[in-house]
DOBA-41259 format. One line per field, with one value per residue (C-alpha): residue number from 1; residue in one letter; z, x, y. Coordinates in steps of 0.02 Angstrom, whole numbers. Example, Ala and Ser with C-alpha at 12.3 -4.5 7.8 and 13.67 -1.06 7.14 Angstrom:
2
seq c(1 2)
type c(A S)
z c(390 357)
x c(615 684)
y c(-225 -53)
END
This chain:
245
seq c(1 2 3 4 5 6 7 8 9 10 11 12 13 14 15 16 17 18 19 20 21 22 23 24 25 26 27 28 29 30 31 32 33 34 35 36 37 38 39 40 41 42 43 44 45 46 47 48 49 50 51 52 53 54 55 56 57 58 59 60 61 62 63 64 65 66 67 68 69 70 71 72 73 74 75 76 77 78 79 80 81 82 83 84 85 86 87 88 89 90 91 92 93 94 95 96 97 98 99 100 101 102 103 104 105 106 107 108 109 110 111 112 113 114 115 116 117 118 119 120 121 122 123 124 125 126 127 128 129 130 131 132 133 134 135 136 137 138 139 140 141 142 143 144 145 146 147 148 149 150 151 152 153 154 155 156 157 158 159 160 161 162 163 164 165 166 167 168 169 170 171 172 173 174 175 176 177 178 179 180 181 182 183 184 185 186 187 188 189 190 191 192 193 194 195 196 197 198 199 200 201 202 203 204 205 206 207 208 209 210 211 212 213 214 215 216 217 218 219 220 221 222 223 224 225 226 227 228 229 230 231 232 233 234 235 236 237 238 239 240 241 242 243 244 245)
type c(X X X X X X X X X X X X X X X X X X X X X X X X X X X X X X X X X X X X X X X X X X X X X X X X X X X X X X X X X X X X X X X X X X X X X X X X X X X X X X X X X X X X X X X X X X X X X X X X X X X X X X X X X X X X X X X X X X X X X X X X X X X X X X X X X X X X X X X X X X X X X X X X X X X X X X X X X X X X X X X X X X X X X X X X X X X X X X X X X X X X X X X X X X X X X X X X X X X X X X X X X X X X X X X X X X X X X X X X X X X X X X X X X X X X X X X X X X X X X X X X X X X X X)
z c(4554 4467 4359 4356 4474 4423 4483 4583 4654 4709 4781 4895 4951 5034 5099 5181 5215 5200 5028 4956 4803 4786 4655 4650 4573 4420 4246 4073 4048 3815 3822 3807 3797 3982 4044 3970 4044 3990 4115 4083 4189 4236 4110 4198 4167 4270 4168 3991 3910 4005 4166 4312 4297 4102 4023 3842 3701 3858 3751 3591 3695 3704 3516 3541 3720 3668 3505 3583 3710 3594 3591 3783 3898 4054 4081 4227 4252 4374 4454 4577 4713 4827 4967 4949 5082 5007 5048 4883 4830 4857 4892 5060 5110 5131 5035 4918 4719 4593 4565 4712 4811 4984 5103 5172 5310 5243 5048 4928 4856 4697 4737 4626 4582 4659 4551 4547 4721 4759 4688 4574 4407 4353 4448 4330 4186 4009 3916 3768 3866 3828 3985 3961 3955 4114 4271 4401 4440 4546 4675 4731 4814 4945 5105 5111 5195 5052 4859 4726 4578 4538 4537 4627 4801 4869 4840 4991 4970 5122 5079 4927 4830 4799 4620 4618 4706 4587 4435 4492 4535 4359 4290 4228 4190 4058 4088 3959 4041 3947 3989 4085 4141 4060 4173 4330 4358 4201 4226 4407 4391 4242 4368 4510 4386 4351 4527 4574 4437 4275 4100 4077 3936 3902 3746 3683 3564 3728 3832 3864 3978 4084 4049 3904 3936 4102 4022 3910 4036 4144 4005 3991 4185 4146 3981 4088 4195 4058 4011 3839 3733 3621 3494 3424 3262 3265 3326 3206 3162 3277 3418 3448 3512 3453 3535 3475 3549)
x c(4137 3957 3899 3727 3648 3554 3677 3547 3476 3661 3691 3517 3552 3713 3662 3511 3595 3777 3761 3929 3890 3934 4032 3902 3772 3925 3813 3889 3877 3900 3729 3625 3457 3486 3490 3313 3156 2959 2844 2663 2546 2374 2296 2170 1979 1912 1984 1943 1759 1623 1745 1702 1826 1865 1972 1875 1999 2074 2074 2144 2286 2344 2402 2515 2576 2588 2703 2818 2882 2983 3106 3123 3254 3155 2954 2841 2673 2590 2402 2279 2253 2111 2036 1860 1843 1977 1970 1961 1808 1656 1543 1651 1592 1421 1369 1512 1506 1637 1758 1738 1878 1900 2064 2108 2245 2321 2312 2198 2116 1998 1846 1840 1711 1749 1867 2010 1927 2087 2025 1913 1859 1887 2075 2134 2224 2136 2152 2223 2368 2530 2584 2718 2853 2833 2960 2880 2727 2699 2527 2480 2339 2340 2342 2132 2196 2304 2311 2439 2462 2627 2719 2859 2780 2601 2547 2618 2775 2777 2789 2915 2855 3030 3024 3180 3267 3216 3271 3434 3502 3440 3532 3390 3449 3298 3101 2956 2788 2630 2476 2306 2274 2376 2353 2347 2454 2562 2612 2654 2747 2833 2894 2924 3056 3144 3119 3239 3355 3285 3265 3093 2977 2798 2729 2590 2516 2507 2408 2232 2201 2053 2047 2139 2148 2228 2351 2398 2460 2530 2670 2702 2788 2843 2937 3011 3079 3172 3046 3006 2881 2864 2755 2781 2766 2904 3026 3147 3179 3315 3196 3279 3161 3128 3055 2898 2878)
y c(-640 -677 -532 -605 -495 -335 -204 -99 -259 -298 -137 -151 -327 -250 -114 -191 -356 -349 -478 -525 -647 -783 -887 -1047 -929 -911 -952 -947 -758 -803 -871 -723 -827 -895 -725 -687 -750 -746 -706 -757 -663 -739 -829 -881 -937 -781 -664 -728 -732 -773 -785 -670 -533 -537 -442 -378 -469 -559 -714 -644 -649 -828 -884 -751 -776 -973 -945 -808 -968 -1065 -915 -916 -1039 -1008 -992 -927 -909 -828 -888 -758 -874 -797 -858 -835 -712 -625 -421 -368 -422 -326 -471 -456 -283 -236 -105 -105 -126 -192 -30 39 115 83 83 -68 -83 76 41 118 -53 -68 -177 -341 -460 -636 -716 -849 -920 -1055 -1220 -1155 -1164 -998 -1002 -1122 -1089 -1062 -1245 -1145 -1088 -1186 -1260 -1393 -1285 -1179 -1226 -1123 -1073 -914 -909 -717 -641 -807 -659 -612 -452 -361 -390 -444 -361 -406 -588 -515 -427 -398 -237 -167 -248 -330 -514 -554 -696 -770 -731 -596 -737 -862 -754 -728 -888 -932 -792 -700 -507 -501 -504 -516 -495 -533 -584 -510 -379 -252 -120 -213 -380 -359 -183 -202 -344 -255 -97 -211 -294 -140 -77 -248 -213 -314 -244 -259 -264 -262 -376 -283 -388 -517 -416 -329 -208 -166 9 46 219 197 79 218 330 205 149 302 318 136 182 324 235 105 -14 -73 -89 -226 -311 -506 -427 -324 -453 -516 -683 -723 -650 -488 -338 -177 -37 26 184)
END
């Protein structure tokens, strides 16, 4: 039997859906690295300098996110993929500002400026970023009627995105997650992973948050529940983390 599946993942796949696994999914369970995978989290034009939605420091970001890859098997990335009439942005409600609040369809959702439009300029990813080693590429945010934090479920978790899948059948027990916005896409994505059954850990050094302050209390709920935060700084030379707080 294949121990590559996140026990509490395992345990909700058959008692939703009556999953047995399977041996074909069997990986070499010695190789530590190919159970460890980096997530890179919206690097995008939009949310860099000058980009519509940018993150302060957003950019500060990259030589980071690009050196941490050569210690990683398996690469994602993750792109916002709005259509422009996506309901999140203000510019679709009259009346409305950036940062407001509204409810939509049930959901509290934050008001955006227009950003990573599908096809756009400011949807691609920053020309900095490293690219060449990334196998999948995950697109969010393509419903206009509910957003996407996280790379693994819209924000109502009604749609999956196939990552989890993805993940597992690579053997994946370990995530990274780095990239913008700290507070939004990153950190959601980070508690969805542990929510499925990951480890999860936040690179610090590889993100930038919105609101910083937010950010602060919102690792807090994410170290309680088992996450990890780490810093490139304080890995070691064979790439082995250490918890900073």
């Amino acid at each position: 039997m294949s121990n590559i599946f996140p026990p509490p993942l395992v345990r909700r796949l058959k008692e939703e859906y009556d999953f047995e696994e399977s041996l074909y999914f069997d990986t070499d369970s010695t190789n530590d690295q190919a159970k460890k995978a980096l997530i890179i989290v919206d690097m995008q034009n939009d949310f860099l300098p000058r980009g519509s939605l940018a993150v302060a420091g957003g950019d500060e970001v990259l030589p980071v996110v690009n050196k941490i890859q050569s210690e990683f098997n398996l690469i994602v990335a993750t792109q916002d993929w709005h259509p422009v009439d996506h309901a999140s942005f203000a510019s679709n409600h009259a009346g409305k500002n950036a940062m407001d609040i509204i409810d939509l369809d049930g959901l509290q959702q934050i008001l955006w400026p227009d950003h990573c439009v599908q096809g756009s300029k400011g949807a691609e990813f920053s020309v900095d970023l490293e690219t060449h080693r990334i196998e999948l590429i995950v697109r969010k945010g393509t419903n206009k009627r509910i957003d996407s934090y996280s790379a693994f479920f819209d924000n109502g978790h009604k749609k999956s995105t196939g990552l989890a899948g993805y993940l597992i059948e690579r053997g994946v027990q370990q995530v990274t997650v780095c990239g913008l916005a700290a507070d939004f896409c990153v950190y959601y994505t980070a508690m969805d992973a542990l929510e499925l059954g990951f480890q999860a850990e936040i690179l610090l050094d590889g993100t930038r948050a919105i609101d910083p302050d937010g950010f602060e209390k919102k690792i807090q709920l994410f170290k309680k529940k088992g996450g990890k935060l780490i810093s490139k700084k304080e890995r070691s030379p064979n790439g082995e983390n250490g918890d900073l707080y």
